[in-house]
N, C-alpha and C positions, 0 to 999 in steps of 0.2 A: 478960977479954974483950978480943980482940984490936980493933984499929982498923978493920979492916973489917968486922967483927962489928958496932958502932957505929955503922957509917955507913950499914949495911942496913937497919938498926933504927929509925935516925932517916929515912932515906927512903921507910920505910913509911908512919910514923907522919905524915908529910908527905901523904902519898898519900891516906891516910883520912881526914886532917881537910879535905883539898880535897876529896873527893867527901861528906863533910860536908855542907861548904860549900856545894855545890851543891844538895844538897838530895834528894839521888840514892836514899838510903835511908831520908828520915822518910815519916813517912803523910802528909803533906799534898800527898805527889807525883800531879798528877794521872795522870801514866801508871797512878802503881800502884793509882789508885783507879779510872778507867776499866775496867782490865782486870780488878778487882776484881768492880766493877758488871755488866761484860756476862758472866763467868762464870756470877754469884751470878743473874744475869736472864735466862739464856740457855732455862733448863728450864722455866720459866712460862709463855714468850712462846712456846718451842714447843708447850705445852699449849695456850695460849691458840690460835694456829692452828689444831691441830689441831681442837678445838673449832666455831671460824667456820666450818672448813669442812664439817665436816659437818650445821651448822646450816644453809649455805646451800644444801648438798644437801636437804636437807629440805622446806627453800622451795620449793625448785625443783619437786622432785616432787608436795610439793603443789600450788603452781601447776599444775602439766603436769595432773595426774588432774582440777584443778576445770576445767580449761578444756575436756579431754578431755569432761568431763559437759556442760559447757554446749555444746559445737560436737554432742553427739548430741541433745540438748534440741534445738537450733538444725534440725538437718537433721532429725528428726522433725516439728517444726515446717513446712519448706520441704516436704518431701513431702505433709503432709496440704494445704499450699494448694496445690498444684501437683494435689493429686487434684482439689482442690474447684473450681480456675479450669479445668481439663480439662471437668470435669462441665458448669460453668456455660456456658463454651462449645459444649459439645455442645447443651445446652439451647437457645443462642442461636441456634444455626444451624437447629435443629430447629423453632425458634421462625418467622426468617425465612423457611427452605422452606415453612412452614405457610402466614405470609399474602401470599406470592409466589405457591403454589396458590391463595388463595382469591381474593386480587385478579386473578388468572388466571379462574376461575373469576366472578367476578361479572361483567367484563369480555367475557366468551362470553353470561354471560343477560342485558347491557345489549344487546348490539349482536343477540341473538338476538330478544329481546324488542322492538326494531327493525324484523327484516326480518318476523320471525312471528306478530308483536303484529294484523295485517291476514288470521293466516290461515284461521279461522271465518268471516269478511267473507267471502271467496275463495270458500270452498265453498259459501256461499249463493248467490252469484252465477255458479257451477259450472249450477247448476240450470236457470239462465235459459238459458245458452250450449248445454245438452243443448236443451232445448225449441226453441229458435230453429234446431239444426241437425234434428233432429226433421221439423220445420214446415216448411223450405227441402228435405230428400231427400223428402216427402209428397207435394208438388206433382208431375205427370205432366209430364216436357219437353215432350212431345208437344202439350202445352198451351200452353205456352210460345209464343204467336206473337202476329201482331198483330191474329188475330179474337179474342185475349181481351186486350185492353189493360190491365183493372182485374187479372187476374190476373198478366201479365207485372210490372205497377208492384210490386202487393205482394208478389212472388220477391225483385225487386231490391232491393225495399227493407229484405226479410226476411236475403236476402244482403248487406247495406252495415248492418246491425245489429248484426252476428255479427262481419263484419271488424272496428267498431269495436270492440267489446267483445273480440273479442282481442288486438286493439293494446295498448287499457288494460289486459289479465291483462299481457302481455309486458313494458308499461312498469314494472310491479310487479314483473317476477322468477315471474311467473306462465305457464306452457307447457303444452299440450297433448302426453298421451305417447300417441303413435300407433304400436305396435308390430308390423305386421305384417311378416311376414318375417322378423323377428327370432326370437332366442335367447330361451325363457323364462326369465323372472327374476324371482322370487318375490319380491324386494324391490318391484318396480314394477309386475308384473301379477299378477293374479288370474284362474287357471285355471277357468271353468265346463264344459268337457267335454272331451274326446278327439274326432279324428278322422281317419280312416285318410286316407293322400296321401302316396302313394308316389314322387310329383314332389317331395318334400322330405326333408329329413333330420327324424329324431326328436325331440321337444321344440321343435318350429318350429309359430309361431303362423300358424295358417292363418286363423283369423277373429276382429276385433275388434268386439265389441256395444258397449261404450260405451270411450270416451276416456279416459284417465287422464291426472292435471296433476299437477306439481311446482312450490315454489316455492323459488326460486332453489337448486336440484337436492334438496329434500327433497321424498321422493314423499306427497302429501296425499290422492291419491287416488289408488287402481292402478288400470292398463287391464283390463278382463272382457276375457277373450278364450278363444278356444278354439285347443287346439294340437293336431296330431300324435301319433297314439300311439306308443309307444315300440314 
């Protein structure tokens, strides 16, 4: 063995007992046991991932389908009230239009039963007002002077009887319907005959027999009269 042969020999052997020394190739190296650890862990922890994650798909999905059930539970729900407050409301309104007619309505037969509540009175007192006009065209003008003085007083006073008492009809809404000349109108007059009068146009009342009255423009009793033939 030559001397440098020797000296190689001994410089190795230097070499390995310092990396010995250091500790470089026992098992208590933590490098070599680190990397030992994450090899020997590496395939479990990728199982174990794989794993989570498809269990939190799962969650998820089931979440999404129960909530999916519950938001159509939910909006079948909002529709059936949304029918049932539509209905209620129509109800309501139908309700209100009812006693808005009927307080309409009651409000027409307080104030009618007001002006109309005097109207059977009216026609009684209808009778007198015929009689008293009656009794006043009966009298002969001609008479009328002052060789008959008890008969002039009782005209006058027969006429200031009748003024009065139509004053009081008028202060009630009470009028006298005097139609001649006029357009017949079946609402207010009553036709007792035809008469030819070719000075006039057709359905023109040429003569009035008794007086027709209105109260406060309802006709209570129509004018008799006789018109025009067609």
């Amino acid at each position: 063995m030559s001397r440098k042969t020797v000296s190689l020999f001994g410089l190795t052997n230097r070499y390995v007992a310092a990396l010995k020394s250091r500790n470089v190739f026992g098992a208590s190296s933590p490098a070599l046991r680190f990397y030992s650890s994450e090899n020997s862990a590496q395939k479990p922890q990728q199982s174990s991932d794989s794993d989570g994650t498809n269990q939190l798909e799962n969650a998820v999905a089931e979440a999404t389908k129960k909530l999916s059930e519950e938001l159509e539970v939910l909006t079948k729900e909002v529709n059936e009230m949304k029918e049932k407050n539509d209905e209620l409301l129509d109800k309501y309104k139908r309700s209100l239009a009812d006693s808005e007619n009927l307080r309409t309505r009651l409000t027409k037969q307080i104030a009618d039963a007001k002006v109309f509540g005097i109207q059977s009175f009216c026609k009684d007192l209808l009778e007198v007002a015929d009689i008293l006009g009656h009794a006043t065209e009966a009298v002969p003008k001609e008479e009328l002077n002052d060789n008959n003085p008890h008969l002039k007083n009782l005209y006058e006073g027969l006429v200031m009887t009748k003024a009065s008492l139509l004053q009081v009809f008028k202060r009630h809404g009470l009028e006298p319907i005097n139609p001649l000349n006029e357009k017949f109108n079946p609402n207010m007059h009553e036709a007792l005959f035809e008469k030819d009068d070719p000075n006039v146009e057709p359905s023109t009342i040429v003569v009035v027999t008794k007086l027709g009255y209105k109260l406060h423009e309802r006709c209570i009793r129509p004018a008799l009269v006789g018109v025009s033939k067609s």
